[in-house]
N, CA, C and O atoms as a GROMACS GRO file, in nm:
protein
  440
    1UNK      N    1   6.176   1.231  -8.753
    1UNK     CA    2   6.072   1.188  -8.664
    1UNK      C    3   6.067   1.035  -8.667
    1UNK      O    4   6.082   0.967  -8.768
    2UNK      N    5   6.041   0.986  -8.534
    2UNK     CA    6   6.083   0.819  -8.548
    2UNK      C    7   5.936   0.767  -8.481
    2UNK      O    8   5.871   0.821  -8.391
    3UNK      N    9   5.901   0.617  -8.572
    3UNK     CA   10   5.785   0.616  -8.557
    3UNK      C   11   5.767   0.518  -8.413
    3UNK      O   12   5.812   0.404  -8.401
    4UNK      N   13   5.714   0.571  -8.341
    4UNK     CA   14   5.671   0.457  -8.225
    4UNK      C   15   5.553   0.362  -8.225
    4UNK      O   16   5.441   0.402  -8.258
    5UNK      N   17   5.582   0.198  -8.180
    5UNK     CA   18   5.504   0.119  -8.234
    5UNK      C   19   5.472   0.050  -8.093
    5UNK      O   20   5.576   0.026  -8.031
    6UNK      N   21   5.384   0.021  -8.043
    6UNK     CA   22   5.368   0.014  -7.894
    6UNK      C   23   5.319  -0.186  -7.912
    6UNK      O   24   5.293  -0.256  -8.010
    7UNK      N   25   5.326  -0.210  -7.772
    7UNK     CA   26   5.330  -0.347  -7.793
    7UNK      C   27   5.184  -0.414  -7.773
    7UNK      O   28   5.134  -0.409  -7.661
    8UNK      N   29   5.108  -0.483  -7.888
    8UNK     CA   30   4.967  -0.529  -7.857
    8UNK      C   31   4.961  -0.605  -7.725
    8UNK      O   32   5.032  -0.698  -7.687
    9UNK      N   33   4.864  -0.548  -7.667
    9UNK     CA   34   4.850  -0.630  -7.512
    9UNK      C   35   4.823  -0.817  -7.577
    9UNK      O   36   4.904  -0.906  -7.550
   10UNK      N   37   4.746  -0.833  -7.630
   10UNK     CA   38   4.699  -0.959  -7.641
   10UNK      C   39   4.770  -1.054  -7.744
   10UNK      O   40   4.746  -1.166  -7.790
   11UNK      N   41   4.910  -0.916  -7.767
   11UNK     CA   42   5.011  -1.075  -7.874
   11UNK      C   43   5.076  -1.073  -7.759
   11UNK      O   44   5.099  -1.194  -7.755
   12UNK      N   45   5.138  -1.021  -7.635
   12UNK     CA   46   5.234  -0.984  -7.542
   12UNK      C   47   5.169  -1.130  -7.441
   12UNK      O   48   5.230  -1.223  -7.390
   13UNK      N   49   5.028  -1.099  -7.442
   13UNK     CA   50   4.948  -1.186  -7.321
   13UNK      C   51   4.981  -1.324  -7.382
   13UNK      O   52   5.009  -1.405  -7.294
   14UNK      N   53   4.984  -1.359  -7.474
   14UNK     CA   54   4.971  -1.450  -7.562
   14UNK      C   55   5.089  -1.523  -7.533
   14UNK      O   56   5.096  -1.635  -7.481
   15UNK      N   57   5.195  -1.438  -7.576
   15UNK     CA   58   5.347  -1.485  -7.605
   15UNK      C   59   5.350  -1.498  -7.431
   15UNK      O   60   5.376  -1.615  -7.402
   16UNK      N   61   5.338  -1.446  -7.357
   16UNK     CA   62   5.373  -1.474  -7.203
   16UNK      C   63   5.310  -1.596  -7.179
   16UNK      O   64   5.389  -1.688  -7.166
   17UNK      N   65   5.192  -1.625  -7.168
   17UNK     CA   66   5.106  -1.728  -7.124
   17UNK      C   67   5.159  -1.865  -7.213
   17UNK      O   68   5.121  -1.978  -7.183
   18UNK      N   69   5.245  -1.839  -7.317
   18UNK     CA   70   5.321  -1.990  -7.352
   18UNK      C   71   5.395  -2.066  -7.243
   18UNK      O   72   5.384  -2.188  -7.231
   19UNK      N   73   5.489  -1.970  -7.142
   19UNK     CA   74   5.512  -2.032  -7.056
   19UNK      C   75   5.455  -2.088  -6.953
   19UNK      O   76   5.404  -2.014  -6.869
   20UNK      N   77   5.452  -2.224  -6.936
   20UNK     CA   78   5.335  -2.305  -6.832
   20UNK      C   79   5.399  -2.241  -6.691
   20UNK      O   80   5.304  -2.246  -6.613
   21UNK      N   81   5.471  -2.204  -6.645
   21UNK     CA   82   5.528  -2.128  -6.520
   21UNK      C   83   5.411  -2.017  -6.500
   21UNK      O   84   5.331  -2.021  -6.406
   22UNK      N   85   5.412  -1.906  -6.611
   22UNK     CA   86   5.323  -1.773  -6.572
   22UNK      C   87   5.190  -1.797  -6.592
   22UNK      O   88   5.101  -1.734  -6.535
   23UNK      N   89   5.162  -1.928  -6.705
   23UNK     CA   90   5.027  -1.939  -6.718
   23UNK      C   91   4.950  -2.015  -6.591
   23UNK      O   92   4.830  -2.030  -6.570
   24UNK      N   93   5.042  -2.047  -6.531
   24UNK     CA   94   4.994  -2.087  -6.458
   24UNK      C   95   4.994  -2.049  -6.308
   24UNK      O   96   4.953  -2.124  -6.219
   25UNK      N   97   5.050  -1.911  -6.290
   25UNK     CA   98   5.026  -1.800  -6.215
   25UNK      C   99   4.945  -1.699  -6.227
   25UNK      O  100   4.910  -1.612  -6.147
   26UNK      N  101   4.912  -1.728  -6.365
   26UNK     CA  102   4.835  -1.654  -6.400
   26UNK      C  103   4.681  -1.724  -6.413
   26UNK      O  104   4.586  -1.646  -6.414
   27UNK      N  105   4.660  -1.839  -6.422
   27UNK     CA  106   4.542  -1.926  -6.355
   27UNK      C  107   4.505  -1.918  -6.248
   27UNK      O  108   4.386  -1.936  -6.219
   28UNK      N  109   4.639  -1.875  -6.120
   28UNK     CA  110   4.574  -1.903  -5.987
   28UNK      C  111   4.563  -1.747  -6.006
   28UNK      O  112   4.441  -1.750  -6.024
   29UNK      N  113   4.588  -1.637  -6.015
   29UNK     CA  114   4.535  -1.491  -6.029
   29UNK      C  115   4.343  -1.469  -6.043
   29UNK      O  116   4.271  -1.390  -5.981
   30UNK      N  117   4.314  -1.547  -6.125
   30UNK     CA  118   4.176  -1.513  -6.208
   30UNK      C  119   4.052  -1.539  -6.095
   30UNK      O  120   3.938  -1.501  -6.122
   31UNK      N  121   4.082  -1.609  -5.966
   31UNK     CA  122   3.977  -1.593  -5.896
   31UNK      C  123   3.955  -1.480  -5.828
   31UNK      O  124   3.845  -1.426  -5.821
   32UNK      N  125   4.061  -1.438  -5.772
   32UNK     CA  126   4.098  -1.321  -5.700
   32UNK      C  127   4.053  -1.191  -5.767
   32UNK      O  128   3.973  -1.123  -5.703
   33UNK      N  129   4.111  -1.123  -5.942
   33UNK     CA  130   4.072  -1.063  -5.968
   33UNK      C  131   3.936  -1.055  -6.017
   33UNK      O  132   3.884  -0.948  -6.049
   34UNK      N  133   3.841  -1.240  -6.028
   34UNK     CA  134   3.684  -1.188  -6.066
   34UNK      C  135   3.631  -1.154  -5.937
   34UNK      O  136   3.517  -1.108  -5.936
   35UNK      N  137   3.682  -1.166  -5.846
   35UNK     CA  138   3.605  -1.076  -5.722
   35UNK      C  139   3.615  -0.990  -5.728
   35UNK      O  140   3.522  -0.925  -5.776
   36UNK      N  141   3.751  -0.913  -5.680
   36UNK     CA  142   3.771  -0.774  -5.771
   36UNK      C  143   3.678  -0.690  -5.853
   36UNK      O  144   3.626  -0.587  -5.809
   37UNK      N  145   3.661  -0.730  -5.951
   37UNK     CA  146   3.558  -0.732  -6.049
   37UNK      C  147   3.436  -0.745  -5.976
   37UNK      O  148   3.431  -0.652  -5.896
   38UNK      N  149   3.376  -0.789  -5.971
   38UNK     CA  150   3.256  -0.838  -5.922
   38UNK      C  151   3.196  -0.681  -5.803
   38UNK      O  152   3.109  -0.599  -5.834
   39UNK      N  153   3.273  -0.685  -5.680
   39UNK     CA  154   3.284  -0.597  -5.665
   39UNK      C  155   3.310  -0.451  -5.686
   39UNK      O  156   3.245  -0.376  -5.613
   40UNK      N  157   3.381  -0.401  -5.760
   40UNK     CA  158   3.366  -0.293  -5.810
   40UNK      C  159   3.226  -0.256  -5.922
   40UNK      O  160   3.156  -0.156  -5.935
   41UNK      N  161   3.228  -0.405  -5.997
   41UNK     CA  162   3.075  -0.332  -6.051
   41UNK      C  163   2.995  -0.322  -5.982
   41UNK      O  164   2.945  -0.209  -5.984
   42UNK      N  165   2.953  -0.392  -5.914
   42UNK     CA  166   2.815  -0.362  -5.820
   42UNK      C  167   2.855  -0.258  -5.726
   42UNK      O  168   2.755  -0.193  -5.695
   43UNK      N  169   2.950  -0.220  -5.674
   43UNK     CA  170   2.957  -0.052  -5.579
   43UNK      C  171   2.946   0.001  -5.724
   43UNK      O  172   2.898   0.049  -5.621
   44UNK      N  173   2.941   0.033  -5.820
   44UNK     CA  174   2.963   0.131  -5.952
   44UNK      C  175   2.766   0.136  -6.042
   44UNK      O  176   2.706   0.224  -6.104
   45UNK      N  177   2.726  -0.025  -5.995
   45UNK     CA  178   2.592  -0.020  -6.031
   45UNK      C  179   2.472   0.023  -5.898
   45UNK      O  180   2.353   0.050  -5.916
   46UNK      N  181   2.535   0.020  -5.785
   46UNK     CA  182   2.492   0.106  -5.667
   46UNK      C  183   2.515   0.274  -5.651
   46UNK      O  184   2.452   0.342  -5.569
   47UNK      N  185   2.628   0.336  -5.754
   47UNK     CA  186   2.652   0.449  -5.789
   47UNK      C  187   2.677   0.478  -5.622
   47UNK      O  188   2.588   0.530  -5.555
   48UNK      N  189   2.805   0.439  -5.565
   48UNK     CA  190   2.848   0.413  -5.468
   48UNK      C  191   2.989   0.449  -5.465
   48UNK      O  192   3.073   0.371  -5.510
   49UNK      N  193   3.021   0.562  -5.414
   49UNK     CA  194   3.177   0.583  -5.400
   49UNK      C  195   3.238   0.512  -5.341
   49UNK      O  196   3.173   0.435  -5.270
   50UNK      N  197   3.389   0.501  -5.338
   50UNK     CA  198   3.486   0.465  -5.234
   50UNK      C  199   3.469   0.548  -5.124
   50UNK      O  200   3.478   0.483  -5.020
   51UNK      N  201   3.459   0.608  -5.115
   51UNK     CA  202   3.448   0.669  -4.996
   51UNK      C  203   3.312   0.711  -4.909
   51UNK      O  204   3.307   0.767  -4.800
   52UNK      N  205   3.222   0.671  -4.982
   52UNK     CA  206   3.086   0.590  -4.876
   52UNK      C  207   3.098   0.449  -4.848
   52UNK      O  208   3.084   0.398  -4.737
   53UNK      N  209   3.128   0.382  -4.970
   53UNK     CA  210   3.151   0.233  -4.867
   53UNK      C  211   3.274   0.239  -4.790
   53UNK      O  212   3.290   0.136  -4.725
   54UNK      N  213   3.373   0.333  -4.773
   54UNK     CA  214   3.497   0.337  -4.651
   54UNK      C  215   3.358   0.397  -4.588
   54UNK      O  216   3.304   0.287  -4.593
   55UNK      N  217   3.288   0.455  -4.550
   55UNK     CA  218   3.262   0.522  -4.439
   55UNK      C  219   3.150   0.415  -4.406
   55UNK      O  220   3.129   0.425  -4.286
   56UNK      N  221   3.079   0.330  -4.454
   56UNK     CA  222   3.011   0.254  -4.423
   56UNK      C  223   2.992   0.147  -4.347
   56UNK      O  224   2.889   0.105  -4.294
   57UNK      N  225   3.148   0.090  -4.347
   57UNK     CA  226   3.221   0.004  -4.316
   57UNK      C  227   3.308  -0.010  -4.184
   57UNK      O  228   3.340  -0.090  -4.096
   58UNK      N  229   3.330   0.147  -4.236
   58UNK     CA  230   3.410   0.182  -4.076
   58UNK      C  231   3.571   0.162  -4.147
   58UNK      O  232   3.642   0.063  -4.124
   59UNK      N  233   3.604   0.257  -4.222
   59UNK     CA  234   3.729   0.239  -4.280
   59UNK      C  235   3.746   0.326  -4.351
   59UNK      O  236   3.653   0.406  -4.362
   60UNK      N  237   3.874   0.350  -4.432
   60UNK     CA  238   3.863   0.507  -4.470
   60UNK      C  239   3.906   0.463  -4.636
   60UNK      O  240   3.943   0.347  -4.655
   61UNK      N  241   3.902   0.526  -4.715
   61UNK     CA  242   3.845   0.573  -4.879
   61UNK      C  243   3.995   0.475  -4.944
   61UNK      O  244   3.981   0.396  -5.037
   62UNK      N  245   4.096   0.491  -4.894
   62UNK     CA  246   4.240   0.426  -4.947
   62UNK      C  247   4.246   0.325  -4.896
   62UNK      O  248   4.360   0.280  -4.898
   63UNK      N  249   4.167   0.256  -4.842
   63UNK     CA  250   4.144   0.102  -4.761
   63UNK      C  251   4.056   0.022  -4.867
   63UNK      O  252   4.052  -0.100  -4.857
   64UNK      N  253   3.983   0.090  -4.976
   64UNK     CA  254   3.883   0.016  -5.052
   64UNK      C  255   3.993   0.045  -5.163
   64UNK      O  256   4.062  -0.056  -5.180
   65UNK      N  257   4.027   0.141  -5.236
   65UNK     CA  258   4.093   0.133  -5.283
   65UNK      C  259   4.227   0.058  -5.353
   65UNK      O  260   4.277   0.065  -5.465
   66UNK      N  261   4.259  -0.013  -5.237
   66UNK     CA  262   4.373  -0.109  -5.220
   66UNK      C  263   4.301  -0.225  -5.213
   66UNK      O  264   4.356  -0.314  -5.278
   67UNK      N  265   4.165  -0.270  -5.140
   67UNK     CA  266   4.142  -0.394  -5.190
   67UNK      C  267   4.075  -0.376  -5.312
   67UNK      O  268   4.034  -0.488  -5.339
   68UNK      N  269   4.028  -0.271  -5.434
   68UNK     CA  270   4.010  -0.294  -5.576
   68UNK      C  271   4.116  -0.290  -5.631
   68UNK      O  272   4.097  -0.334  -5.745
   69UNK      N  273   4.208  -0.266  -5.619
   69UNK     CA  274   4.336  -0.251  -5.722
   69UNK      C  275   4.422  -0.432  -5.674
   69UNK      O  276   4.513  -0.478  -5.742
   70UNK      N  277   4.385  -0.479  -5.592
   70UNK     CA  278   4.469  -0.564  -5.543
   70UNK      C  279   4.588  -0.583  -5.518
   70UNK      O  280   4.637  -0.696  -5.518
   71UNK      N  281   4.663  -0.460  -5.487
   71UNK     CA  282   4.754  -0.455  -5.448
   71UNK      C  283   4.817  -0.495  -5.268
   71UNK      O  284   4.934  -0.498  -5.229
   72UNK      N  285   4.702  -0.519  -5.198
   72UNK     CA  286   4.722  -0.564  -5.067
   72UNK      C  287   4.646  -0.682  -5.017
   72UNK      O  288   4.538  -0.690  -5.074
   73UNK      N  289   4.662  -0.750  -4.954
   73UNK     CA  290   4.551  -0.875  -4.931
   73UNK      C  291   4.458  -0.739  -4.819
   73UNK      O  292   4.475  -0.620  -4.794
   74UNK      N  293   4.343  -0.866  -4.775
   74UNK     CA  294   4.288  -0.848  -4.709
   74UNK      C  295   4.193  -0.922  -4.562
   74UNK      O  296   4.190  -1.044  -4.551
   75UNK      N  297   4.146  -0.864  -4.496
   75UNK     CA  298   4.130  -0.988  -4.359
   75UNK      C  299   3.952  -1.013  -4.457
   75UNK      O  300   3.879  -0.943  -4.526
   76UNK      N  301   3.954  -1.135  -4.410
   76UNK     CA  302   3.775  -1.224  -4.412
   76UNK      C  303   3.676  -1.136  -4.378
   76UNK      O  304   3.568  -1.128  -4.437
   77UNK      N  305   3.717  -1.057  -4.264
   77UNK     CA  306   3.613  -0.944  -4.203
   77UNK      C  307   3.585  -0.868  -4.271
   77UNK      O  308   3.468  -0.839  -4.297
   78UNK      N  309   3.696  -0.810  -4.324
   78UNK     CA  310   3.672  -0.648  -4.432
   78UNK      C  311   3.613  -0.701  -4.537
   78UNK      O  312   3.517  -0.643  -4.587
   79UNK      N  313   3.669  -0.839  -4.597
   79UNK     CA  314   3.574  -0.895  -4.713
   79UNK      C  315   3.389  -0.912  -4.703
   79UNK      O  316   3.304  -0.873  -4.783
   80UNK      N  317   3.377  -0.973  -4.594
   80UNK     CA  318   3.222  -0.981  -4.528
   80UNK      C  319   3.150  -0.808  -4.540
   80UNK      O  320   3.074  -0.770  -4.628
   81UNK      N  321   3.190  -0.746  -4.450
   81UNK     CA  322   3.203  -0.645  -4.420
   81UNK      C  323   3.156  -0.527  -4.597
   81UNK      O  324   3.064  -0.445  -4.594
   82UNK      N  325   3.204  -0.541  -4.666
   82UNK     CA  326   3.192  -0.503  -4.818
   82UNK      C  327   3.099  -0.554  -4.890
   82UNK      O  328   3.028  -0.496  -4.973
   83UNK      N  329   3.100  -0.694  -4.849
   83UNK     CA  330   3.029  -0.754  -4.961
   83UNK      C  331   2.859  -0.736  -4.846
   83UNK      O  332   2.757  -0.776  -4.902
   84UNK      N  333   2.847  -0.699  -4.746
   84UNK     CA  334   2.765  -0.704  -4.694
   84UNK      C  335   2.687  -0.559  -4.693
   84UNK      O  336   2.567  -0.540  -4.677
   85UNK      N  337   2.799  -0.455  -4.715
   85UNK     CA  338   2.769  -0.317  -4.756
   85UNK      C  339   2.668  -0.274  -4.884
   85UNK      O  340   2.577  -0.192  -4.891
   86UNK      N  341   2.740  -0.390  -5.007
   86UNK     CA  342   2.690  -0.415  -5.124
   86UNK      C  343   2.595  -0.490  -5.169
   86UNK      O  344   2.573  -0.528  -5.284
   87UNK      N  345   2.527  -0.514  -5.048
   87UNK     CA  346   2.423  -0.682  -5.047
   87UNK      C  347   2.468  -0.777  -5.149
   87UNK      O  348   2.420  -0.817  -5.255
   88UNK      N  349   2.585  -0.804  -5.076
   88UNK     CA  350   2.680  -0.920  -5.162
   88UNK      C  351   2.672  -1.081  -5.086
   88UNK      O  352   2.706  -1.062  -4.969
   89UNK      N  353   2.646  -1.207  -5.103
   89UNK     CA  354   2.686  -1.299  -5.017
   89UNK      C  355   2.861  -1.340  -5.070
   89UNK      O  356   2.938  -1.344  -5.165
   90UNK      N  357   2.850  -1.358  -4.966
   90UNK     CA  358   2.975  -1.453  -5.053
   90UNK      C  359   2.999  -1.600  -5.052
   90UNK      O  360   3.004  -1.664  -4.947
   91UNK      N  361   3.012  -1.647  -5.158
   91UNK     CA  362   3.005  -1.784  -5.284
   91UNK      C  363   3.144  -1.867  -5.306
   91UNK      O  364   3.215  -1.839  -5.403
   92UNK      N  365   3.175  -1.958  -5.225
   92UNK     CA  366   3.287  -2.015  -5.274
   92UNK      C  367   3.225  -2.158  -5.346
   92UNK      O  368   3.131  -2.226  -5.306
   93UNK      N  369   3.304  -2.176  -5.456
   93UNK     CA  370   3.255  -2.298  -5.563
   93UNK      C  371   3.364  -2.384  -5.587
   93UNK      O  372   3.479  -2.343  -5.570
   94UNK      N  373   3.343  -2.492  -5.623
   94UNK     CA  374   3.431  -2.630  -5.728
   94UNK      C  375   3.520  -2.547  -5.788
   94UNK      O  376   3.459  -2.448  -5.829
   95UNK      N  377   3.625  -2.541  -5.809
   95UNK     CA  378   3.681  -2.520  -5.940
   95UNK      C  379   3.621  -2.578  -6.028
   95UNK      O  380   3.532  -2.661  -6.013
   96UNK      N  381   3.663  -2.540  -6.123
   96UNK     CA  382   3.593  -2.572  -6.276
   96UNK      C  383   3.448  -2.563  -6.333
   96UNK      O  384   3.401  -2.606  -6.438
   97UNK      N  385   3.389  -2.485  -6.217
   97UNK     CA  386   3.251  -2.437  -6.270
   97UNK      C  387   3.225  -2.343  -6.378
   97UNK      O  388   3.316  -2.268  -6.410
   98UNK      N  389   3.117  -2.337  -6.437
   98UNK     CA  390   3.083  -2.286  -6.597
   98UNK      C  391   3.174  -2.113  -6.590
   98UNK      O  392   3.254  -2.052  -6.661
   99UNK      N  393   3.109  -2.092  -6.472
   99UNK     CA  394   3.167  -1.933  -6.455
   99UNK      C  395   3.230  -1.853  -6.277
   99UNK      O  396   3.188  -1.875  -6.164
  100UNK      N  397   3.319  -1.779  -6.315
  100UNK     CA  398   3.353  -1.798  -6.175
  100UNK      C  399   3.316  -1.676  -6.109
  100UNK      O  400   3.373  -1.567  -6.112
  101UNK      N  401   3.178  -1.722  -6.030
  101UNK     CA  402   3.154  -1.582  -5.971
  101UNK      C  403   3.146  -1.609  -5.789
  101UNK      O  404   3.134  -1.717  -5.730
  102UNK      N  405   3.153  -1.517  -5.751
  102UNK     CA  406   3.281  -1.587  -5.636
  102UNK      C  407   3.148  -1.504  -5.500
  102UNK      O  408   3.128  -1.537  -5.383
  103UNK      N  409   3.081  -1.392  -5.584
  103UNK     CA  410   3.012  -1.245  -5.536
  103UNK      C  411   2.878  -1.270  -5.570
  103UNK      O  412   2.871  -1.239  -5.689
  104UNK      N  413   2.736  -1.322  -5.522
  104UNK     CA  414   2.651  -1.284  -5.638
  104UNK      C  415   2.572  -1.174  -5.482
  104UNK      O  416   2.609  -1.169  -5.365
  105UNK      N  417   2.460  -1.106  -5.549
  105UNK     CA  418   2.354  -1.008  -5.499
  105UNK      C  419   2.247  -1.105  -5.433
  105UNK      O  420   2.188  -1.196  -5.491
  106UNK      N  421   2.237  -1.073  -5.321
  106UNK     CA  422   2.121  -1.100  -5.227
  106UNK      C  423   2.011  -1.060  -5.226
  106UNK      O  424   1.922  -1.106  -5.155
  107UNK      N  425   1.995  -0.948  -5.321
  107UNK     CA  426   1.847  -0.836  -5.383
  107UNK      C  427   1.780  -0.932  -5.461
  107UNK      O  428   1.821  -0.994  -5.559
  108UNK      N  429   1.652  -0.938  -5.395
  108UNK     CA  430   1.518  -1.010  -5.519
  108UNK      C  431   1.575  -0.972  -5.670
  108UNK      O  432   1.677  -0.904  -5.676
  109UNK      N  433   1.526  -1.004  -5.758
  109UNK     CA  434   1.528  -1.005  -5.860
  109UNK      C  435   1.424  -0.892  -5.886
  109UNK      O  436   1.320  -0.902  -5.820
  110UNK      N  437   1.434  -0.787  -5.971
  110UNK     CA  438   1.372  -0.621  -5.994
  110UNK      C  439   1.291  -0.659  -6.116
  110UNK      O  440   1.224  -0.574  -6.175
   0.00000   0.00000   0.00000
C-alpha cells in the first residue's frame, strides 16, 4: 500500500506567487473574484437560488452560474441587472483602498 501525500494549497500558492509574472496575474484576478464573492454571499444571505435570480432577471439558471464561477465574462447590463436583483449598487474605487469591495447593499441598516 503506497502512501499518498497531496500538495498543501498554501505552500503550492506560495511557491507560485514567487514568480512576479503569476503574482502578478494573480493581483489583477482579485478584483474580479471579490465581486464574485460579494455576490454570491448576498444571493446566499437573501437565501436566493440561481435559479430565481435567472428568473428574475430574465435569464436562465446556467447564465448565473457562469458569471459565479467566472468562467465567462459578462455584459455591464447583466452585471446592473444582478446586482440590482440583490439590492446591490455598484462601487468602483482607487486602487489601493483599505478593502476591496467593489458590491456594497443599498438596504438601511436592520
Amino acid at each position: 500500500m503506497s502512501k499518498f501525500e497531496g500538495t498543501n494549497f498554501l505552500d503550492f500558492k506560495k511557491e507560485l506567487l514567487k514568480d512576479s509574472k503569476e503574482r502578478q496575474e494573480y493581483e489583477a484576478l482579485k478584483p474580479k473574484y471579490a465581486m464574485i464573492q460579494s455576490l454570491i454571499e448576498r444571493r446566499s444571505k437573501l437565501r436566493m437560488s440561481q435559479k430565481k435570480l435567472a428568473s428574475i432577471i430574465g435569464t436562465k439558471q446556467p447564465a448565473i452560474a457562469r458569471l459565479e464561477n467566472g468562467s465567462h465574462g459578462t455584459t455591464i447590463g447583466t452585471l446592473f441587472k444582478v446586482a440590482n436583483a440583490l439590492d446591490l449598487d455598484v462601487e468602483l474605487k482607487p486602487k489601493g483602498t483599505v478593502k476591496v469591495q467593489t458590491l456594497t447593499s443599498t438596504a438601511p441598516p436592520s
